[in-house]
TINUMAR-823508 format. One record per atom (N, C-alpha, C): residue number from 1; residue in three letters; atom name; y, x, z. Coordinates in steps of 0.1 Angstrom, whole numbers, always signed. Example, Ala and Ser with C-alpha at 12.3 -4.5 7.8 and 13.67 -1.06 7.14 Angstrom:
seq;type;atom;Y;X;Z
1;ala;N;-57;+132;+78
1;ala;CA;-45;+123;+78
1;ala;C;-33;+132;+78
2;ser;N;-22;+128;+71
2;ser;CA;-11;+137;+71
2;ser;C;+0;+129;+79
END
This chain:
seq;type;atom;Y;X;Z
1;unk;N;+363;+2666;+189
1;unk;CA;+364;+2652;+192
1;unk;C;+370;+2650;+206
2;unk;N;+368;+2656;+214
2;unk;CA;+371;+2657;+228
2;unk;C;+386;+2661;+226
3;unk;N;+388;+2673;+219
3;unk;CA;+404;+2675;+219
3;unk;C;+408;+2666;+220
4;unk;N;+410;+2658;+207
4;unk;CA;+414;+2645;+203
4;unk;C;+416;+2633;+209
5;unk;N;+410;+2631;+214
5;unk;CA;+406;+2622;+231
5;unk;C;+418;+2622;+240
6;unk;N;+417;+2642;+242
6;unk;CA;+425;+2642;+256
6;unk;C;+443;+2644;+249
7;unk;N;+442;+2642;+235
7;unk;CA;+459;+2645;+234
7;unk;C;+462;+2631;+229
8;unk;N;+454;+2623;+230
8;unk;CA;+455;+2612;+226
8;unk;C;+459;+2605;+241
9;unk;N;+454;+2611;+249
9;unk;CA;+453;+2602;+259
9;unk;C;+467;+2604;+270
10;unk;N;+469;+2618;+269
10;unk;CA;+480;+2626;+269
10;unk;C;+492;+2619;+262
11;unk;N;+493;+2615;+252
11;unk;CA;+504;+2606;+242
11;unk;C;+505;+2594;+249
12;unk;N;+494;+2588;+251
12;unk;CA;+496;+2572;+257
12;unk;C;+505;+2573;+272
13;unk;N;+496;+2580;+285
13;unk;CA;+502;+2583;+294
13;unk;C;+518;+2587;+292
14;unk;N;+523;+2598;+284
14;unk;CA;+537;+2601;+284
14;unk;C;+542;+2590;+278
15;unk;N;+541;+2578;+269
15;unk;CA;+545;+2566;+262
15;unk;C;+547;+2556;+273
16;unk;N;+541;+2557;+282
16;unk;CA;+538;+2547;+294
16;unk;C;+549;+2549;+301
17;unk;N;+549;+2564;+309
17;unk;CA;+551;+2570;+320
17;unk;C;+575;+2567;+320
18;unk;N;+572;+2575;+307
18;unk;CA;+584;+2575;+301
18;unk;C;+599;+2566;+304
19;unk;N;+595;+2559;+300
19;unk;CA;+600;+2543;+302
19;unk;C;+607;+2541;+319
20;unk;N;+596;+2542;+325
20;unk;CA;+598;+2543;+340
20;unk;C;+601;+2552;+344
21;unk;N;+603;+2566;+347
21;unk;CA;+606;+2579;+349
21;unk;C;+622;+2573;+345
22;unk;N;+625;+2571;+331
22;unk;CA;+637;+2568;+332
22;unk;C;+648;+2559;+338
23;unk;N;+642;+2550;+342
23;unk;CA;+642;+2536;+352
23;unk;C;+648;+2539;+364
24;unk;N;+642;+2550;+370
24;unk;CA;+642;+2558;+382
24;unk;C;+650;+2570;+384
25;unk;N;+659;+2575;+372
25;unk;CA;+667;+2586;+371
25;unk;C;+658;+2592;+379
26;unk;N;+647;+2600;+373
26;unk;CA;+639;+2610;+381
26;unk;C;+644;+2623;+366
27;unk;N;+645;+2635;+381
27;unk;CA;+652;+2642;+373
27;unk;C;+647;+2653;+361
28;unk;N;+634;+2652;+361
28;unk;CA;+626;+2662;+346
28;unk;C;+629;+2649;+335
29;unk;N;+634;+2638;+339
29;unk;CA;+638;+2633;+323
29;unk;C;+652;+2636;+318
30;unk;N;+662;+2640;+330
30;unk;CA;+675;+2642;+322
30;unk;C;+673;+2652;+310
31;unk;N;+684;+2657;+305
31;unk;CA;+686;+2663;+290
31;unk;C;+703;+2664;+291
32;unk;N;+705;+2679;+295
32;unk;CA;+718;+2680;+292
32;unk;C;+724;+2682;+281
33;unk;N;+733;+2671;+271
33;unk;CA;+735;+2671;+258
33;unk;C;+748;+2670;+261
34;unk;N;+758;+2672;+252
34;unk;CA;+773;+2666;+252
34;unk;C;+769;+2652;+235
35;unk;N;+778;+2650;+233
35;unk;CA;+782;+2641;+226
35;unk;C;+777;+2649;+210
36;unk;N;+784;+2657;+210
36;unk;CA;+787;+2668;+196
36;unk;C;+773;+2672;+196
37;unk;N;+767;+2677;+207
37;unk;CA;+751;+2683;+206
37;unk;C;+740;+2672;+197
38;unk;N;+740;+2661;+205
38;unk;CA;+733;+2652;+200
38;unk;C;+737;+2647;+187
39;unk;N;+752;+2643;+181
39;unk;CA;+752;+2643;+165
39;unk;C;+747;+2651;+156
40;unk;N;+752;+2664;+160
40;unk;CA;+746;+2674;+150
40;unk;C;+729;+2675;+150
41;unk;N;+721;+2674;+161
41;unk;CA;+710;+2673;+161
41;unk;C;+703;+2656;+151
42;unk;N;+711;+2648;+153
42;unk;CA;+705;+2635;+145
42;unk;C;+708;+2643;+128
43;unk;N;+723;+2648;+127
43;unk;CA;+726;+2651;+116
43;unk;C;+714;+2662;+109
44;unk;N;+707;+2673;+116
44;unk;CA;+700;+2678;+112
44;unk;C;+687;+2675;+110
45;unk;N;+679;+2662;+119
45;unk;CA;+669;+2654;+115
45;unk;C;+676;+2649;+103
46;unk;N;+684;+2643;+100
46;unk;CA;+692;+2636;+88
46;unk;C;+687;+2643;+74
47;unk;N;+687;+2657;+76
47;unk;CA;+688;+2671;+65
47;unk;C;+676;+2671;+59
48;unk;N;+668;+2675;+76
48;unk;CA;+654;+2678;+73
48;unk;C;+645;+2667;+66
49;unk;N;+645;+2653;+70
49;unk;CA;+640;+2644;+64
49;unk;C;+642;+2641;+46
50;unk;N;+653;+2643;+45
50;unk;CA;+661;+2643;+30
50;unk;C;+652;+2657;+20
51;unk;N;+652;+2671;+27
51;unk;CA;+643;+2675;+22
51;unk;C;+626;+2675;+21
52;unk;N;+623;+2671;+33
52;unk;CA;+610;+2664;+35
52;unk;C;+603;+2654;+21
53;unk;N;+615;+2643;+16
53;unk;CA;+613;+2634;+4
53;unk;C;+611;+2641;-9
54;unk;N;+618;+2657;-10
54;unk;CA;+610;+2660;-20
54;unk;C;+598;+2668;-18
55;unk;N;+595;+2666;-6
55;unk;CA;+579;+2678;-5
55;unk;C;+571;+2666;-5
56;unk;N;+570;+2655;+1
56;unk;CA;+563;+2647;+1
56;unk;C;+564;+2636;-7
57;unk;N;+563;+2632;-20
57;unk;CA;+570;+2621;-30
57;unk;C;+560;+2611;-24
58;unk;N;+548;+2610;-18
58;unk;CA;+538;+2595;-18
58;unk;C;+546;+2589;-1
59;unk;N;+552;+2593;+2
59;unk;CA;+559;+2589;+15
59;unk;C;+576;+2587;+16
60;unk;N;+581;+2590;+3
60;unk;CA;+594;+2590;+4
60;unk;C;+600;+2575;+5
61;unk;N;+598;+2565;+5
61;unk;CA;+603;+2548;+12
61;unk;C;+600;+2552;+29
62;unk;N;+593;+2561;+33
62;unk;CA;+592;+2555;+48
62;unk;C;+601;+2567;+53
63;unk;N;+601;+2579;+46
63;unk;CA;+614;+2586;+48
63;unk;C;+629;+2580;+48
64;unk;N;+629;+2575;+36
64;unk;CA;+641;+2569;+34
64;unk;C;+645;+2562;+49
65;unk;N;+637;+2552;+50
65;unk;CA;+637;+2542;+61
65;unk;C;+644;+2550;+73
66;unk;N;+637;+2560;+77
66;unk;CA;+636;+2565;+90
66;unk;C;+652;+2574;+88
67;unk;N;+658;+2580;+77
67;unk;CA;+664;+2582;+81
67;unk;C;+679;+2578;+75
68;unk;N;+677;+2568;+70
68;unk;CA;+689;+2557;+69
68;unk;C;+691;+2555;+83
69;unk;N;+681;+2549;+93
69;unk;CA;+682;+2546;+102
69;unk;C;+689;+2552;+116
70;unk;N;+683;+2567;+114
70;unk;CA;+696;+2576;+120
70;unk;C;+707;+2578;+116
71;unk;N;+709;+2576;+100
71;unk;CA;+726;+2576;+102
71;unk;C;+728;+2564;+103
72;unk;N;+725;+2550;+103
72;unk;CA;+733;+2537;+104
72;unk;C;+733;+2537;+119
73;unk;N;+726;+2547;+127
73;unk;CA;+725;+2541;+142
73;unk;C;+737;+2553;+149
74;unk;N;+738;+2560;+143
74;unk;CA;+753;+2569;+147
74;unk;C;+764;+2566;+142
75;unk;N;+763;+2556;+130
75;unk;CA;+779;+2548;+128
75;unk;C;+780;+2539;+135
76;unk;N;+768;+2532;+141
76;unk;CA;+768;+2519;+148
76;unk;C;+774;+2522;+158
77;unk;N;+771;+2535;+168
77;unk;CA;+773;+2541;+182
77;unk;C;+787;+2545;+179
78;unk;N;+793;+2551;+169
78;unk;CA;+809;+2557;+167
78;unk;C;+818;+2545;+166
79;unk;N;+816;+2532;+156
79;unk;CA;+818;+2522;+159
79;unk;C;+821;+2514;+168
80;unk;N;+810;+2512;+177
80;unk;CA;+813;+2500;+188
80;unk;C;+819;+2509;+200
81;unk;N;+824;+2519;+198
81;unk;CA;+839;+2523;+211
81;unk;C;+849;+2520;+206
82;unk;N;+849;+2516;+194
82;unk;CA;+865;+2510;+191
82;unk;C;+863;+2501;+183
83;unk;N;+864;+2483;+187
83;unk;CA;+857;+2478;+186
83;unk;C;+867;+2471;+176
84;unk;N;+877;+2476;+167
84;unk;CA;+886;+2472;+158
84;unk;C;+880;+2478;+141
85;unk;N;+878;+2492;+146
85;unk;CA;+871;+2502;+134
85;unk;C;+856;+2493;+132
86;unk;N;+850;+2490;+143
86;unk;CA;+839;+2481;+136
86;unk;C;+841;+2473;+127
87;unk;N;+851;+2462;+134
87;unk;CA;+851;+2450;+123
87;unk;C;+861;+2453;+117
88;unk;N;+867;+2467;+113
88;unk;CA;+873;+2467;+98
88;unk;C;+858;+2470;+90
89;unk;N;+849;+2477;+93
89;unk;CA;+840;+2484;+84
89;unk;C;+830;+2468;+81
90;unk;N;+832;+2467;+91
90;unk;CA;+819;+2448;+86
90;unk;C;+829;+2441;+78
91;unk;N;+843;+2443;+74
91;unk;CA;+848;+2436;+69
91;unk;C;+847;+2440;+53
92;unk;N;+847;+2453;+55
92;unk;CA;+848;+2460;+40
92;unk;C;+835;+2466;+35
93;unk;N;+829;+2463;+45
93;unk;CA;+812;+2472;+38
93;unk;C;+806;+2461;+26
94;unk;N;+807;+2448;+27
94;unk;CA;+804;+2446;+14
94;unk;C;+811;+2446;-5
95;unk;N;+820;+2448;+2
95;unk;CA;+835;+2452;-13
95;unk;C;+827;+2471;-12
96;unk;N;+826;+2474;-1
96;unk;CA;+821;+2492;-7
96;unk;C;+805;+2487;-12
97;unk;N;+796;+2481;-11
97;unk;CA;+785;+2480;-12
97;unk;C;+787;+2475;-32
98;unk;N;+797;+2470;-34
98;unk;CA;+800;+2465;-52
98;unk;C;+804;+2476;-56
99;unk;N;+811;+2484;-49
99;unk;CA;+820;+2495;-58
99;unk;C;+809;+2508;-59
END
């Protein structure tokens, strides 16, 4: 019970701390990623979750959820640097959504 307590308490503090640490460019929060590192890393949460929905069938809607959500948030981010390819895709995503 005490474990529990203290990784609990351990989770809050780093949920708190976080936030601010980054606020402050203090430097044990950087993360040297390039661009490519970090897609293939969402891409591979992307994978893992997808196989996850068939080990776990009583949780596969909140799977789904979570990782729709990683890929709609890496088209969103490829998207809005070129802010024409956006609004072709908002233009045509519901004609692809019929087809």
């Amino acid at each position: 019970m005490v474990s529990l307590a203290v990784f609990g308490g351990f989770t809050a503090i780093t949920l708190i701390l976080t936030p601010i640490l980054l606020y402050f460019n203090i430097p044990i929060t950087d993360m040297e990623t390039s661009y490519w590192s970090q897609r293939y890393l969402f891409m591979f949460l992307y994978i893992v979750m997808n196989v996850l929905i068939n080990v776990f069938p009583l949780v596969n809607n909140f799977l789904f959820f979570i990782s729709d959500g990683i890929i709609l948030s890496q088209l969103t981010a490829l998207y809005m640097v070129n802010e024409f390819s956006m609004s072709a895709l908002l233009t045509a995503l519901p004609f692809l959504f019929v087809l």
